[in-house]
C-alpha positions in Angstrom: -13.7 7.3 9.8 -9.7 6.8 9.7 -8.1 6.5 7.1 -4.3 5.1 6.8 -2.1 5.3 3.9 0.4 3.2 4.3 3.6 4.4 2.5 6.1 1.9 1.4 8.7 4.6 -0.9 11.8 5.4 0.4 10.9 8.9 -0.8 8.3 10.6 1.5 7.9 13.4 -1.1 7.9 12.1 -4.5 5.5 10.1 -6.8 3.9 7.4 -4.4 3.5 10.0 -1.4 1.8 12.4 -4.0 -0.9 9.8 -5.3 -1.7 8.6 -1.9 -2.3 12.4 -0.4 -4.8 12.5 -3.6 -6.3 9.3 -2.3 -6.8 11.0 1.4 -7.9 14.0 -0.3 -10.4 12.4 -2.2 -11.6 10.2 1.0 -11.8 13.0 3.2 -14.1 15.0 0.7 -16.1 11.7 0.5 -17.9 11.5 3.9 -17.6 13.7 7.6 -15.4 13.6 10.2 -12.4 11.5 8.3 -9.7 11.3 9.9 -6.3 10.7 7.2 -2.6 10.2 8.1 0.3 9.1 6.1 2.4 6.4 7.3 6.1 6.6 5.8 7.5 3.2 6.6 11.4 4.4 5.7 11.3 6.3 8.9 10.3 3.5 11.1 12.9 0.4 12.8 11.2 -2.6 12.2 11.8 -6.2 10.2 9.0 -8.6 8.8 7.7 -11.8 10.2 10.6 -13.6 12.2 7.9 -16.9 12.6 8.1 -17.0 16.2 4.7 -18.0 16.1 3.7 -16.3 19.3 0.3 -14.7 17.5 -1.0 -18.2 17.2 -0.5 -19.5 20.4 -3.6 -20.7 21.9 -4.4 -19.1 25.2 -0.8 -16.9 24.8 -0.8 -13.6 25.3 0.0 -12.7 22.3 -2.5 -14.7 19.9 -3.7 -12.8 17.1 -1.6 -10.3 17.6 2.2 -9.6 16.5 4.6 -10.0 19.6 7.4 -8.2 18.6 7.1 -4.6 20.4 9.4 -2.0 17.9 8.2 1.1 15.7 5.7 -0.5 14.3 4.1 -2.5 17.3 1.0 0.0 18.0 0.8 0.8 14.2 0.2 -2.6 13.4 -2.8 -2.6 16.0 -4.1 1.1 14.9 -4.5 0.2 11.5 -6.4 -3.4 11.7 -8.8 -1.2 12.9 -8.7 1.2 10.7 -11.6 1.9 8.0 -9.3 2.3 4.9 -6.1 1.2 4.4 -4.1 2.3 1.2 -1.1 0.3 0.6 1.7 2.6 -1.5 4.8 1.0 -3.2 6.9 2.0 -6.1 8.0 -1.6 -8.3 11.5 -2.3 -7.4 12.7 -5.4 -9.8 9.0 -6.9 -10.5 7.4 -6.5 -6.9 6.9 -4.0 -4.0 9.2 -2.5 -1.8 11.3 -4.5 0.6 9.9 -2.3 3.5 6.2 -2.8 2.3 6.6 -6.2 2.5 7.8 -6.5 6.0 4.9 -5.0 6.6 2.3 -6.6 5.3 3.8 -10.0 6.9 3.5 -8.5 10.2 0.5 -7.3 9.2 -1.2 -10.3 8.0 -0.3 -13.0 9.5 -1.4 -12.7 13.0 -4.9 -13.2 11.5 -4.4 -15.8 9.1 -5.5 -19.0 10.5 -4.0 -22.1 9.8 -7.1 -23.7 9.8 -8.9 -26.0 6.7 -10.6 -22.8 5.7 -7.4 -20.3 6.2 -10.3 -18.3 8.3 -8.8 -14.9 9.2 -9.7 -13.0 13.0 -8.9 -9.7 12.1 -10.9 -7.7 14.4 -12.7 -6.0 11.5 -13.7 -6.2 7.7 -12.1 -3.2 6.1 -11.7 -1.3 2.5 -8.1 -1.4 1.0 -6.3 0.0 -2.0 -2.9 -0.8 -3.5 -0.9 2.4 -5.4 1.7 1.3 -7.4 4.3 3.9 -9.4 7.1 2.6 -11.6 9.4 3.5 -14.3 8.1 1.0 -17.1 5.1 2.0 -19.2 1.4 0.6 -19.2 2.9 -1.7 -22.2 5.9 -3.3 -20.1 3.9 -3.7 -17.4 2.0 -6.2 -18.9 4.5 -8.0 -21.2 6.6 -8.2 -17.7 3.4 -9.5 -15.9 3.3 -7.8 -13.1 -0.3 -7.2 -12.2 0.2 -11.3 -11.9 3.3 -10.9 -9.5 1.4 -8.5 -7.5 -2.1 -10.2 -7.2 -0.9 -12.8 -4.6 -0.3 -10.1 -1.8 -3.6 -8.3 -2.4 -5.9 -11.7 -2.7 -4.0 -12.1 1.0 -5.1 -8.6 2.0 -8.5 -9.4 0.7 -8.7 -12.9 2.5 -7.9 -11.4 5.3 -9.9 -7.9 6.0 -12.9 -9.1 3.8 -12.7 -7.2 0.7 -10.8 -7.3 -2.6 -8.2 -4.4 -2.8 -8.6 -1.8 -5.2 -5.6 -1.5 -7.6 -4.0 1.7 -9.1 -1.1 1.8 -11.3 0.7 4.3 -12.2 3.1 4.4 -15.3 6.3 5.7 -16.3 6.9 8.0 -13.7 9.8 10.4 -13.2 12.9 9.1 -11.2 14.6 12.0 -10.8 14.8 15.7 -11.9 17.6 16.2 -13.7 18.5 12.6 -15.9 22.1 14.6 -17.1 23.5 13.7 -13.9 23.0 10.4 -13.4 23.9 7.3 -15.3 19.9 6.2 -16.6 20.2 6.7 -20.2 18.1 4.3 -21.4 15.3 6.8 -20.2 14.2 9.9 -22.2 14.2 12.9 -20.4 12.4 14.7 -22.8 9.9 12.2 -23.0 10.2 11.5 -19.0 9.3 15.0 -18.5 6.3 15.4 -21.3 4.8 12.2 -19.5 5.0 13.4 -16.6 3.2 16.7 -17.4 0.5 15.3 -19.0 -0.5 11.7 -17.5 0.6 12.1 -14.2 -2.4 14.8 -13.6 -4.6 12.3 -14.4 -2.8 9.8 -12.3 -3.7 12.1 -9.7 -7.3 12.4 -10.8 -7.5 8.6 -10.6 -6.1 8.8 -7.2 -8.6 11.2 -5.4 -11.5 9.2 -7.4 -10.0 6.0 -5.8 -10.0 8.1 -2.6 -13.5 9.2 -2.9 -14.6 5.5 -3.8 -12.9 4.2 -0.7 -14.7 6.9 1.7 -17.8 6.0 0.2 -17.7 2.1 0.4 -16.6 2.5 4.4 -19.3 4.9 5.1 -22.1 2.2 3.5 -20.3 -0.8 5.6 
């Protein structure tokens, strides 16, 4: 079984890279012979979609398949056949990361059909997972609606590999380490720091469950 976890932080070692190692973990303990790698899309060259529409020409070389050849050209292909994928993003102003996005389009579209049904041809159906971190509580999350801003992208990653995502958010995570040297006072460092040591464990907890669910659900498939 492989496992990807796709992640879309600018920060390969800090809250969404931690969660989504405890998602691996939690795969890898779930089922034999699971293969698990980390994808940190900050290190790769690569833009979204640039609609040249070269995956859906008919009889092309390139239909149902993303043309462009950069970084993440043989990614693309390695994890559409993948048997988990688990999509990390911190929330940057309401929605994922710019990177995370670029790569979803490339991603996606190459098997979205424009069809009457919107049939997709992605060479298999496989389990998913979103991991979200952010700086607002459980509270503000939902007063600024952003399980609603985020659903669109996952009902496309569902569409499209066959099963709906499962969705883990984590909330009010640390931004830095030391809050006296930077200008983010309307944060709590105190509190920051108490949160931090007691949810974020159980973030974690949540994350290697998730993991375990994952493994579990591709080994039945």
């Amino acid at each position: 079984m492989q496992v990807y976890a796709i992640n879309g932080s600018p920060r390969p070692k800090w809250n969404t890279s931690t969660l989504l190692q405890s998602v691996l973990d939690g795969a890898a303990e779930a089922a034999d012979n699971v293969l698990t790698e980390t994808i940190n899309l900050y290190s790769l060259k690569y833009k979204g979609c640039i609609s040249c529409m070269q995956c859906k020409l008919v009889g092309g070389p390139s239909y149902g398949k993303c043309a462009v050849k950069d970084e993440i050209y043989e990614l693309l292909q390695n994890a559409s056949n993948a048997d988990v994928l688990v999509f990390g993003s911190p929330i940057y102003f309401s929605d994922i990361t710019g990177m995370t996005r670029c790569f979803l389009e490339r991603l996606l579209f190459p098997y979205f059909v424009y069809d009457q049904r919107h049939s997709s041809i992605a060479p298999r159906k496989l389990r998913s997972a979103f991991v979200y971190t952010m700086n607002v509580t459980a509270e503000a999350m939902k007063e600024y609606h952003y399980s609603e801003r985020l659903k669109p992208m996952e009902g496309f990653v569902g569409h499209i590999f066959g099963h709906a995502p499962h969705i883990l958010y984590a909330n009010n995570t640390l931004q830095v380490k030391d809050y006296a040297k930077y200008d983010i006072t309307c944060f709590s460092e105190a509190e920051k720091l108490k949160y931090r040591e007691e949810v974020f464990p159980l973030d974690l907890a949540k994350a290697k469950e998730l993991g375990a669910k994952l493994g579990a659900e591709a080994t039945g498939d």
